[in-house]
C-alpha positions in Angstrom: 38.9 9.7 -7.8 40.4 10.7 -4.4 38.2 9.7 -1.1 38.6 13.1 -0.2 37.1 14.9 -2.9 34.5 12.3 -3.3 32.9 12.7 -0.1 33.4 16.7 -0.9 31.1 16.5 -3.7 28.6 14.1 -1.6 28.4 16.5 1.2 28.2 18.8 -1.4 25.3 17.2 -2.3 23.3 16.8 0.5 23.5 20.5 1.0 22.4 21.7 -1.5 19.7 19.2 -3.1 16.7 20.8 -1.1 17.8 24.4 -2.0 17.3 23.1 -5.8 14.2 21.3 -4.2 12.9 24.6 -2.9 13.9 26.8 -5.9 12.2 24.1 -7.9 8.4 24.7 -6.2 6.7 26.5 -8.2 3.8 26.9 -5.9 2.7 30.6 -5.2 1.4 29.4 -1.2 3.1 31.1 1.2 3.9 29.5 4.8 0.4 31.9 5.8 -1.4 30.3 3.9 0.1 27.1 4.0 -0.9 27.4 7.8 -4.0 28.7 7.1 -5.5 25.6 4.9 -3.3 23.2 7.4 -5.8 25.0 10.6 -8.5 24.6 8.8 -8.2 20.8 7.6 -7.4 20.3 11.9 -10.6 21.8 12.7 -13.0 19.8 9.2 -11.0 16.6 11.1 -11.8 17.6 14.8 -15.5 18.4 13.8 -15.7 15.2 11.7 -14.4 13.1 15.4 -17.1 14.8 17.3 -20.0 14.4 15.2 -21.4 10.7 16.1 -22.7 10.3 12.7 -19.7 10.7 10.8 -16.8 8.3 10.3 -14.0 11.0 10.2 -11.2 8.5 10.1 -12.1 6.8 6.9 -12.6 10.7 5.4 -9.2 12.2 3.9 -9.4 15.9 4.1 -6.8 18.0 1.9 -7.3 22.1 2.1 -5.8 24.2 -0.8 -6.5 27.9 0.0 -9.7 27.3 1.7 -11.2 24.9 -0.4 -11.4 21.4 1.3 -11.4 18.2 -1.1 -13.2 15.5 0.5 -11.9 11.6 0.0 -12.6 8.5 0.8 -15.5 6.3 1.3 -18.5 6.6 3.7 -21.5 4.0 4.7 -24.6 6.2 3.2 -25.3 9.1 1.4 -26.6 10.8 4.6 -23.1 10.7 6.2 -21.3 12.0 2.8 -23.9 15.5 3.2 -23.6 15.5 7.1 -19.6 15.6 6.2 -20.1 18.3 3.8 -22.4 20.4 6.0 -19.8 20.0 8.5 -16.7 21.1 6.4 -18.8 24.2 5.2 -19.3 25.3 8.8 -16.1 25.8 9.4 -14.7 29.3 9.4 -12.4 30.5 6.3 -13.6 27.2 4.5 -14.5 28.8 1.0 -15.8 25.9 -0.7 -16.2 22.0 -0.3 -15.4 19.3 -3.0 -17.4 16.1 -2.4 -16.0 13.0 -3.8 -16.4 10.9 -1.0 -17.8 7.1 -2.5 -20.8 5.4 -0.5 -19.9 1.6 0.1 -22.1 -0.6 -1.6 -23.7 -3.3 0.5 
């Protein structure tokens, strides 16, 4: 095959492999709402770093049209409700999912 028309079709390639990508998402969020659950996880994160009895950075927080899923593990079962009393406070948050493990000592 000529050079030439190989790194054509490469090029080619590149191009247009996220439009397919993109076409390919069959998700219905739109980049409102896509902004809308990434604010809210921000502020669940920035209340969990400001609370003293909550280990935010072992907490993984995922927001899918309001509703924040909880993850990861925490010390008791004290700090898994404080971080679910803290997610619900947040505005727009429409429901929290608690699957947060408590270490076992």
């Amino acid at each position: 095959m000529d050079i030439k028309f190989s790194r054509t079709l490469f090029l080619l390639g590149v191009l247009l492999g996220p439009v397919v990508a993109y076409a390919y998402d069959t998700s219905t969020d739109t980049p409102g709402q896509y902004l809308d659950d990434a604010a809210i996880t921000v502020k669940v994160k920035t209340a969990f770093a400001e609370d003293k009895w909550v280990k935010g950075l072992a907490i993984n927080v995922r927001t899918d049209h309001g509703v924040v899923d909880l993850n990861g593990t925490v010390n008791s079962k004290n700090e898994s409700d404080r971080a679910t009393e803290l997610a619900t406070q947040v505005k727009s948050v429409r429901a929290v999912h608690n699957n947060l493990t408590i270490m076992s000592r």
